[in-house]
C-alpha positions, 0 to 999 in steps of 0.5 A, spaced: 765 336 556 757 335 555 757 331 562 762 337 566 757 342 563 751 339 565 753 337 572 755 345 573 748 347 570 745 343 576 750 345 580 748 352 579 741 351 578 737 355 583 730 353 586 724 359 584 720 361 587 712 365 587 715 372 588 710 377 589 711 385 588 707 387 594 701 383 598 697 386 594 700 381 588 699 375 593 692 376 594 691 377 586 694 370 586 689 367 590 684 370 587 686 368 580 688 361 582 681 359 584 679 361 577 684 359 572 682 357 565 678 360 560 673 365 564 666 361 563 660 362 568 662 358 574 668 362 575 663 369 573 659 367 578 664 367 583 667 374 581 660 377 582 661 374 588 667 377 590 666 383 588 659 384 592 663 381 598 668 387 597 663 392 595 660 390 603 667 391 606 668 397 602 661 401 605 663 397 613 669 401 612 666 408 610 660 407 615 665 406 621 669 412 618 662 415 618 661 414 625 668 416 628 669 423 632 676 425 630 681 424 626 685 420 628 679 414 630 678 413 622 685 413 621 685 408 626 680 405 623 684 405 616 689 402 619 684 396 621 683 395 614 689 396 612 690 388 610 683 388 607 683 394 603 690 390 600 686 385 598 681 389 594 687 392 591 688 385 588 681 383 585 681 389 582 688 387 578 682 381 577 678 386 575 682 389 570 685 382 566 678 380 565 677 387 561 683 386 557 681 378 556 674 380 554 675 381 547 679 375 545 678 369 543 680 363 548 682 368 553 683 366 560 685 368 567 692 365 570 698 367 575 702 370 569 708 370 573 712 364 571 710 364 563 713 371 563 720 368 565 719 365 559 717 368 553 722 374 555 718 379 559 721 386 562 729 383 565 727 375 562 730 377 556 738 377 559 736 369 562 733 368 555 740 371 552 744 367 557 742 361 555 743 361 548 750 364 549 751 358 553 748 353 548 752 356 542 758 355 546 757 348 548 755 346 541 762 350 537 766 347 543 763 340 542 763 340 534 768 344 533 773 338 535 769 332 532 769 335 525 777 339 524 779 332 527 780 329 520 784 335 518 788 335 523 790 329 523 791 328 515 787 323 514 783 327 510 788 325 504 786 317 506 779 318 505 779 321 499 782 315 495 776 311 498 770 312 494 765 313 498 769 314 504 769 322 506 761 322 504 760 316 510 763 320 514 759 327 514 753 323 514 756 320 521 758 326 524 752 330 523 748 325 526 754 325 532 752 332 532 745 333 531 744 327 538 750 333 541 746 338 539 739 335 542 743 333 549 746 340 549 738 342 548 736 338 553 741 340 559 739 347 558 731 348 556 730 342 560 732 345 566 730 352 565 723 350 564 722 344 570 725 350 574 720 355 572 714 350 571 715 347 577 714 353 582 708 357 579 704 351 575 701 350 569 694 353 569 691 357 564 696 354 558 691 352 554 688 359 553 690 363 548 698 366 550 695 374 548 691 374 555 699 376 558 699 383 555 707 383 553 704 379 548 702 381 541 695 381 539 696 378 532 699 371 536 692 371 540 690 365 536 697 361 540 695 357 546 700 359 552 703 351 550 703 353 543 707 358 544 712 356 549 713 349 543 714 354 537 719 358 541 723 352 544 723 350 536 726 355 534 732 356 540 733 348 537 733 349 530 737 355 532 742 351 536 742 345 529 744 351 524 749 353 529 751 344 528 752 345 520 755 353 520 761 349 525 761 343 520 762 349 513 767 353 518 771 347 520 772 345 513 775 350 511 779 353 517 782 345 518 784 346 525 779 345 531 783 352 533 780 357 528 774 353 528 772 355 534 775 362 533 770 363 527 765 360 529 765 364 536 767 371 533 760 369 528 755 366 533 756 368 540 759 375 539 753 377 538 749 374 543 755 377 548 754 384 544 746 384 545 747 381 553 750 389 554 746 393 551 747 393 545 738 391 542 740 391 535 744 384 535 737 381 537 736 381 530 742 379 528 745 372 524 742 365 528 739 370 534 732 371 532 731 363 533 737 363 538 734 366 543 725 364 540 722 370 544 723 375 538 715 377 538 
């Protein structure tokens, strides 16, 4: 099952790409590319003169607007700088992050695209959900079968004559399932992050994850990796408690059937429910460590 599943994860991952929401956003990513990091002087001192360059531009544009006749010459002369005046756009969004950084500790200046896909920003937060729902399926269907089977089959009965022998084999099936658990994992967020990371980088995840303005203030002391480890820590120990809930049911319910029912009614009806709308769900149960961007 696990191979089956991982083989229909790569089959249906898809590349990423830059996206960008006007050519105004692509001049921005230019400009914050060259300065990505912590904001020091080397990186002021290119700002200033970026700023100075287009504060120029900006006085050539209104001196030929001065100088045109008619009205339509200075529109003609608009359109020229139609391209210019986009990049201007861009290092004014420059601008504007270094204003929102300037009062935090360890800010500093990054393309944010690809770390808002990952902690949940605007519509992230339906990919985030997907994911987990994926996870806690994998994880019930997987278990589920590992752990009924005893009672399935009555041997049961046998291992309560041993002494010892039910308890050996506990011990042994929560490590089966714990290394399922870790592979489940792995397939999921492995590929999820490889595909993001890949496309927009990893500059600027050394500063402090509060430079994104969706992000919190109070987390501010996170780094941007400090953050996407705590959230991945979560979803796992998310996806272990998901593990030991299955091992309870199972031992109750004694069939790999209403194992699965139970387990699927308790752990992954709330996840569906929060995926259509539903926001409450968010909190409910194992979701909060389920789907790690809660903050």
């Amino acid at each position: 099952m696990i191979c089956i599943f991982a083989g229909g994860i790569w089959w249906n991952s898809t590349a990423v790409h830059s996206l960008y929401d006007d050519e105004s956003d692509v001049y921005y990513k230019e400009y914050v590319d060259q300065v990505s990091g912590s904001y020091t002087k080397v990186s002021a001192k290119k700002i200033k003169l970026w700023r100075e360059e287009r504060l120029a531009l900006e006085r050539q544009i209104h001196k030929e607007k001065r100088k045109a006749a008619t009205d339509e010459l200075k529109s003609i002369v608009e359109s020229g700088y139609a391209r210019e005046r986009k990049r201007t756009e861009g290092f004014q969004v420059l601008m504007n992050h270094i204003s929102y950084i300037s009062g935090i500790s360890n800010g500093g200046l990054f393309y944010e695209r690809g770390y808002e896909q990952l902690t949940g920003y605007e519509m992230a937060w339906k990919r985030d959900a997907v994911l987990a729902l994926e996870g806690v399926l994998m994880v019930i269907l997987t278990v589920a079968g590992i752990y009924s089977r005893e009672y399935e089959t009555g041997m049961m009965r046998l291992l309560r004559t041993t002494p010892g022998g039910r308890q050996e084999l506990w011990s042994a099936k929560l490590w089966i399932g714990m290394g399922i658990v870790t592979v489940i994992y792995g397939i999921i967020y492995g590929s999820e992050f490889y595909r993001i990371l890949s496309a927009f980088g990893i500059k600027g995840w050394n500063c402090s994850v509060a430079s994104m303005a969706h992000i919190p203030m109070y987390l501010s002391g996170l780094a941007v990796v400090d953050y996407l480890a705590l959230i991945s820590v979560m979803r796992y120990m998310g996806f272990f408690l998901v593990m030991a809930a299955v091992y309870l049911i199972s031992s109750r319910a004694k069939s790999f059937i209403m194992t699965v029912v139970y387990s699927i009614s308790i752990f992954a009806l709330p996840l569906v429910l929060y995926l259509s709308g539903v926001k409450v769900f968010k909190y409910v149960l194992l979701d909060p460590l389920l789907l790690g961007n809660i903050f």
